[in-house]
mmCIF file of the C-alpha atoms, coordinates in Angstrom:
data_MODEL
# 
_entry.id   MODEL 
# 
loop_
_atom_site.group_PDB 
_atom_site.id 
_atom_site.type_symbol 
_atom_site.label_atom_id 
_atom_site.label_alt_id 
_atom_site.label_comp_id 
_atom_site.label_asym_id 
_atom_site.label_entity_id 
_atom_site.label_seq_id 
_atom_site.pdbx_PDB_ins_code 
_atom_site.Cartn_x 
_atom_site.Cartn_y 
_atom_site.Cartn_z 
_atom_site.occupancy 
_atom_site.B_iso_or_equiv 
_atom_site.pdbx_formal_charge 
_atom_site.auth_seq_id 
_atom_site.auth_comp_id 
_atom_site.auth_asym_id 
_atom_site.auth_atom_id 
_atom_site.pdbx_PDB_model_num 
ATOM 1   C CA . UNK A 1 1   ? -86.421 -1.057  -2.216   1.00 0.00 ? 1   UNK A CA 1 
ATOM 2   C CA . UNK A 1 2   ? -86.682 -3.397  -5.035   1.00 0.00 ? 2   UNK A CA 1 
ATOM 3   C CA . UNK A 1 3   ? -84.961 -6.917  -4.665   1.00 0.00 ? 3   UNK A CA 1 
ATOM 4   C CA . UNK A 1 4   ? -82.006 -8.259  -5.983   1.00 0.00 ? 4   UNK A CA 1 
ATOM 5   C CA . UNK A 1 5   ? -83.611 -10.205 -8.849   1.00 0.00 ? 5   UNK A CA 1 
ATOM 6   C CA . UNK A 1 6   ? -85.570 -7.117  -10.284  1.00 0.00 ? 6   UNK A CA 1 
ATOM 7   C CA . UNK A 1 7   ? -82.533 -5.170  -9.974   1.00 0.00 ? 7   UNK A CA 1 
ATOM 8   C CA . UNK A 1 8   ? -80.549 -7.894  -11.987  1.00 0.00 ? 8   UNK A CA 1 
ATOM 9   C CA . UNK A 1 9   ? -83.388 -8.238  -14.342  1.00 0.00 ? 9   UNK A CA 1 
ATOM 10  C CA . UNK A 1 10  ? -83.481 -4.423  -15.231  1.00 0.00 ? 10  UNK A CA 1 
ATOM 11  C CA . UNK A 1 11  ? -79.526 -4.067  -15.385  1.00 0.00 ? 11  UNK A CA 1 
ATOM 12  C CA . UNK A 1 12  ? -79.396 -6.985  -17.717  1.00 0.00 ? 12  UNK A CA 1 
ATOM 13  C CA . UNK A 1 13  ? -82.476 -5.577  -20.245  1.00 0.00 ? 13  UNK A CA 1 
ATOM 14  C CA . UNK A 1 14  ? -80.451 -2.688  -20.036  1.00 0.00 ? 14  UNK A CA 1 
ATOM 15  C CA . UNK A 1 15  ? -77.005 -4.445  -21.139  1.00 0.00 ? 15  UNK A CA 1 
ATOM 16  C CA . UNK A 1 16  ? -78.791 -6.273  -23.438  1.00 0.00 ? 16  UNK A CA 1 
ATOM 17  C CA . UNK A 1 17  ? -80.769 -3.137  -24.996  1.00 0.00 ? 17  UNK A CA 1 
ATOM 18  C CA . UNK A 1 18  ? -77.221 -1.640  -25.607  1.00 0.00 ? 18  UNK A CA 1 
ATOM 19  C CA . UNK A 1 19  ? -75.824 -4.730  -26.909  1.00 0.00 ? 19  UNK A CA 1 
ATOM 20  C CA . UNK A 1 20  ? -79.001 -4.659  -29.835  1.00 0.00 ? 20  UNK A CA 1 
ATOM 21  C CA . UNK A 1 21  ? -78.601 -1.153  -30.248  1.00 0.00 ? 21  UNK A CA 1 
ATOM 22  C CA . UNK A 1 22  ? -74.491 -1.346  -30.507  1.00 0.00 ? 22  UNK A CA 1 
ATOM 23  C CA . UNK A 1 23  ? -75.306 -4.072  -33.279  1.00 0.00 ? 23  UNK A CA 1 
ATOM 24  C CA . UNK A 1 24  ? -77.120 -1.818  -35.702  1.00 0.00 ? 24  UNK A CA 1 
ATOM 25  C CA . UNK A 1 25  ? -74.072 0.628   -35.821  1.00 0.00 ? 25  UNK A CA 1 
ATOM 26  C CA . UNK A 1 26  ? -71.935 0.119   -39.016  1.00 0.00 ? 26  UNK A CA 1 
ATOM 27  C CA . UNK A 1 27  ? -68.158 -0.470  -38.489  1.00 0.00 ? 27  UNK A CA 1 
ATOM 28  C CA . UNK A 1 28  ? -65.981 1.671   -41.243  1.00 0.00 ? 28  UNK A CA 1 
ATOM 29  C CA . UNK A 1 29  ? -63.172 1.770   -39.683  1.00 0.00 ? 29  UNK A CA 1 
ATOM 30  C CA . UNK A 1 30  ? -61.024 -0.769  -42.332  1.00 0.00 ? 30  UNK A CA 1 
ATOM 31  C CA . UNK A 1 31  ? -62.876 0.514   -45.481  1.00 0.00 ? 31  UNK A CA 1 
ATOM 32  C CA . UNK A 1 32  ? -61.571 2.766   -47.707  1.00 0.00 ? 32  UNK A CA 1 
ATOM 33  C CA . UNK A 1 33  ? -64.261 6.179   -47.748  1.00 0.00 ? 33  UNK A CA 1 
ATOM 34  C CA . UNK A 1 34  ? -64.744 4.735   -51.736  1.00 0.00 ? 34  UNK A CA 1 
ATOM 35  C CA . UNK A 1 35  ? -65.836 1.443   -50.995  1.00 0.00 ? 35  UNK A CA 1 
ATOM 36  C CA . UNK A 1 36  ? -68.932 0.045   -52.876  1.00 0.00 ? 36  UNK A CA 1 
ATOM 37  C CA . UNK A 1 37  ? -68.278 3.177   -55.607  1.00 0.00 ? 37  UNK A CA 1 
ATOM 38  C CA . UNK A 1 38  ? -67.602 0.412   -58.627  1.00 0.00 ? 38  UNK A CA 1 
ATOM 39  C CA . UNK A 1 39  ? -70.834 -1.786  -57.649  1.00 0.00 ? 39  UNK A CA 1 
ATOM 40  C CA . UNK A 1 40  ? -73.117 2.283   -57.451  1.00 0.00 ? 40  UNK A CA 1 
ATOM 41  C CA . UNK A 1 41  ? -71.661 2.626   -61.028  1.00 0.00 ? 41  UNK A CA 1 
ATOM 42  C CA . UNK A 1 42  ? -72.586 -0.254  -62.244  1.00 0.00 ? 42  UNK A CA 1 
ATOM 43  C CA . UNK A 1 43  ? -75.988 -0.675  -61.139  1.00 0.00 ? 43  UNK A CA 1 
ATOM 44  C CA . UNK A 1 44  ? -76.674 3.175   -62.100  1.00 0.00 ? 44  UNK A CA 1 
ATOM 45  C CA . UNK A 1 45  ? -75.254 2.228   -65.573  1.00 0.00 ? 45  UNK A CA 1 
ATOM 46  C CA . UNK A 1 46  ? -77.416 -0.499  -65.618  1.00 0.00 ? 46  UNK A CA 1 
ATOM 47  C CA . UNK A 1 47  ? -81.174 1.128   -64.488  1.00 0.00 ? 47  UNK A CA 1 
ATOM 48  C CA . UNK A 1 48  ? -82.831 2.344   -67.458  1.00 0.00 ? 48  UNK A CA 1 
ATOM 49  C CA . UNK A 1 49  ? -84.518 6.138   -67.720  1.00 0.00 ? 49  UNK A CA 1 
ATOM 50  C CA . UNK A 1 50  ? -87.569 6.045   -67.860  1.00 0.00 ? 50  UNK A CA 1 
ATOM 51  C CA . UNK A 1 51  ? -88.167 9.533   -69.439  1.00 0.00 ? 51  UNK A CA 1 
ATOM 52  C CA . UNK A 1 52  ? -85.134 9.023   -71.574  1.00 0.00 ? 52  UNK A CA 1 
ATOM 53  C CA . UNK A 1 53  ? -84.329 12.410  -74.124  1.00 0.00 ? 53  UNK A CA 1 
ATOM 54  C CA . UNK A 1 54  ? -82.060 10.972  -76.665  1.00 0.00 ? 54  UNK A CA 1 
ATOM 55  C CA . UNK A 1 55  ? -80.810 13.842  -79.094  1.00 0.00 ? 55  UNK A CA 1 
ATOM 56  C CA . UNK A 1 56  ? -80.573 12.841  -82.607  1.00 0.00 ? 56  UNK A CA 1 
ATOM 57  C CA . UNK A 1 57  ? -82.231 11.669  -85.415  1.00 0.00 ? 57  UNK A CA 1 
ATOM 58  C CA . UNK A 1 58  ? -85.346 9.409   -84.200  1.00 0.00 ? 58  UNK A CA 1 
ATOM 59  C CA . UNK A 1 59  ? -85.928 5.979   -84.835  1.00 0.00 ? 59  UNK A CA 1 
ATOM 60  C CA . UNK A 1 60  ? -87.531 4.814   -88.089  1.00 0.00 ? 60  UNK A CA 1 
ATOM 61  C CA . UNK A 1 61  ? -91.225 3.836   -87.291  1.00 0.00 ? 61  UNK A CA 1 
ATOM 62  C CA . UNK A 1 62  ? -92.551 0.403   -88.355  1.00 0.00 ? 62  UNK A CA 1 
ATOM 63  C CA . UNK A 1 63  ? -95.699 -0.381  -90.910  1.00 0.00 ? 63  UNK A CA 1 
ATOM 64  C CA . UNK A 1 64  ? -98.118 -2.197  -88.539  1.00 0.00 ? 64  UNK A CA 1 
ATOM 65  C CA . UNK A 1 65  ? -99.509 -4.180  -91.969  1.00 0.00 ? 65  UNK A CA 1 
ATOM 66  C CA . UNK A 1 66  ? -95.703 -5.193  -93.226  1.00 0.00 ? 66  UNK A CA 1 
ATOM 67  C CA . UNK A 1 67  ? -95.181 -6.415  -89.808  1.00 0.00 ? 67  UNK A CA 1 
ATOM 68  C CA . UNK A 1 68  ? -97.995 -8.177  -89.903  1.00 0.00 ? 68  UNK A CA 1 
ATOM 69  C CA . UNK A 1 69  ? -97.032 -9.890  -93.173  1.00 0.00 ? 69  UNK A CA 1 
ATOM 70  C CA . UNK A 1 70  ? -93.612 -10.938 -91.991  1.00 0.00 ? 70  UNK A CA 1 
ATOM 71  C CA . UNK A 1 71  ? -95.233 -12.321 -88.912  1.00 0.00 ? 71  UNK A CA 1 
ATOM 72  C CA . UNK A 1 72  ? -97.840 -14.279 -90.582  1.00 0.00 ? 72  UNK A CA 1 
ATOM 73  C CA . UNK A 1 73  ? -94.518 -15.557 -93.067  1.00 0.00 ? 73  UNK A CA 1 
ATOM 74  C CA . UNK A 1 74  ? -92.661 -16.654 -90.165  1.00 0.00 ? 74  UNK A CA 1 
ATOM 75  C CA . UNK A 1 75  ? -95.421 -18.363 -88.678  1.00 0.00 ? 75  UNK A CA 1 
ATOM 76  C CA . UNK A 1 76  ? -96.408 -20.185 -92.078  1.00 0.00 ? 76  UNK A CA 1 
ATOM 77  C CA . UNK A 1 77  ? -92.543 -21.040 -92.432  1.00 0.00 ? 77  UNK A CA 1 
ATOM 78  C CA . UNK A 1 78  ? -92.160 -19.110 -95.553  1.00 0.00 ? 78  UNK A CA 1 
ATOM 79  C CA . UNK A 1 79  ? -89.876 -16.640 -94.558  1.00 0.00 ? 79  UNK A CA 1 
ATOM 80  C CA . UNK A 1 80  ? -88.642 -14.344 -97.337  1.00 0.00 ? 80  UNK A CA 1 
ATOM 81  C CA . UNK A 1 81  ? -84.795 -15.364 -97.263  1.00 0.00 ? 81  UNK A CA 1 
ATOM 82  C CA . UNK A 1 82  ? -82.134 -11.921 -97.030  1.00 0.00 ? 82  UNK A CA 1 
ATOM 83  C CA . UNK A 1 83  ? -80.076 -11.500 -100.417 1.00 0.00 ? 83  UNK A CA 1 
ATOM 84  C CA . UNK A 1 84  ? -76.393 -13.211 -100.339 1.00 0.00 ? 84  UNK A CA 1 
ATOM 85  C CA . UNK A 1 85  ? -74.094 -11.337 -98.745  1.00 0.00 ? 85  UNK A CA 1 
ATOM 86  C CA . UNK A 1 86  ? -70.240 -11.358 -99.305  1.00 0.00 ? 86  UNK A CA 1 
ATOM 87  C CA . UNK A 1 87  ? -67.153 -10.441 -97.354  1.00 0.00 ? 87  UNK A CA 1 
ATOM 88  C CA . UNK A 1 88  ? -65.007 -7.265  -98.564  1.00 0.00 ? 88  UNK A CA 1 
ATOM 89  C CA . UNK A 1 89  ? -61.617 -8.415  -100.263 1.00 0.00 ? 89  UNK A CA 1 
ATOM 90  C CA . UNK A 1 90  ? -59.098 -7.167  -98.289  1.00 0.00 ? 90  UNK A CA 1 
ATOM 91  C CA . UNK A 1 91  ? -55.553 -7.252  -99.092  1.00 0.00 ? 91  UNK A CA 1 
ATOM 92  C CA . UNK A 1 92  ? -53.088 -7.345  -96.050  1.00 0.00 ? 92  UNK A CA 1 
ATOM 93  C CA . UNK A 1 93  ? -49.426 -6.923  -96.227  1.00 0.00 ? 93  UNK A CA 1 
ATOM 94  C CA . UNK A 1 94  ? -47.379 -9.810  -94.985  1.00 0.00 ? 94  UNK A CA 1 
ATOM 95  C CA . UNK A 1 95  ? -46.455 -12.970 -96.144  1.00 0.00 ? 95  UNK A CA 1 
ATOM 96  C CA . UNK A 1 96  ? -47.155 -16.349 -96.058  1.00 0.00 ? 96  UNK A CA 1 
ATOM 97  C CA . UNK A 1 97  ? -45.443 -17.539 -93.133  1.00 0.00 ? 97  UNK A CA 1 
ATOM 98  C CA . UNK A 1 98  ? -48.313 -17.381 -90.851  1.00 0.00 ? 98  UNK A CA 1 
ATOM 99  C CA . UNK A 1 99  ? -47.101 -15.292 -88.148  1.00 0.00 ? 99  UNK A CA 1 
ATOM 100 C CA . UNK A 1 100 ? -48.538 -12.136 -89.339  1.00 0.00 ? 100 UNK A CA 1 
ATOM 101 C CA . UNK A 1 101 ? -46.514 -9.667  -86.844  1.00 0.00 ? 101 UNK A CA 1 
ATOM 102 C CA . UNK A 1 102 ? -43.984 -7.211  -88.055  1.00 0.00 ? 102 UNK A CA 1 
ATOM 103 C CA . UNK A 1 103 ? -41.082 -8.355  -89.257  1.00 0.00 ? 103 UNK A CA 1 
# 
């Protein structure tokens, strides 16, 4: 017959076993069954495909040598400046009061 400690040693490994085993289980009981659905969206959204099929007209492709240019430019700080762009005139109804909501 085995003595009192080893008895107590083995019925405590075993409470304690169940106590580390009763740990791992996940509670659920005060979430909602679509908890965590936003956060699955978002990071689903947010991985990109890596064998993405867009449909559609492709891309335009780049000229390695005019890229080349522009880089070189850049570099050598003489960066062909864009041609002056301007703002459409609109005309807006409403006067000058500055409140701009209907009146």
């Amino acid at each position: 017959m085995p003595s009192f400690t080893a008895r107590f040693a083995a019925v405590a490994a075993m409470a304690l076993a169940g106590l580390l085993l009763a740990s791992c289980e996940e509670s659920h009981l005060r979430l909602s069954p679509d908890f965590g659905v936003a956060v699955r969206q978002d990071v689903a959204g947010q991985i990109a495909d890596p064998d993405a099929q867009y449909a559609g007209v492709p891309t335009p492709a780049s000229d390695g040598s005019r890229v080349g240019l522009a880089q070189t430019r850049y570099q050598t700080d003489r960066v062909i400046q864009p041609a002056s762009t301007t703002t459409s005139q609109a005309v807006a109804g409403g006067g000058s009061s500055g409140g701009g909501g209907p009146q």
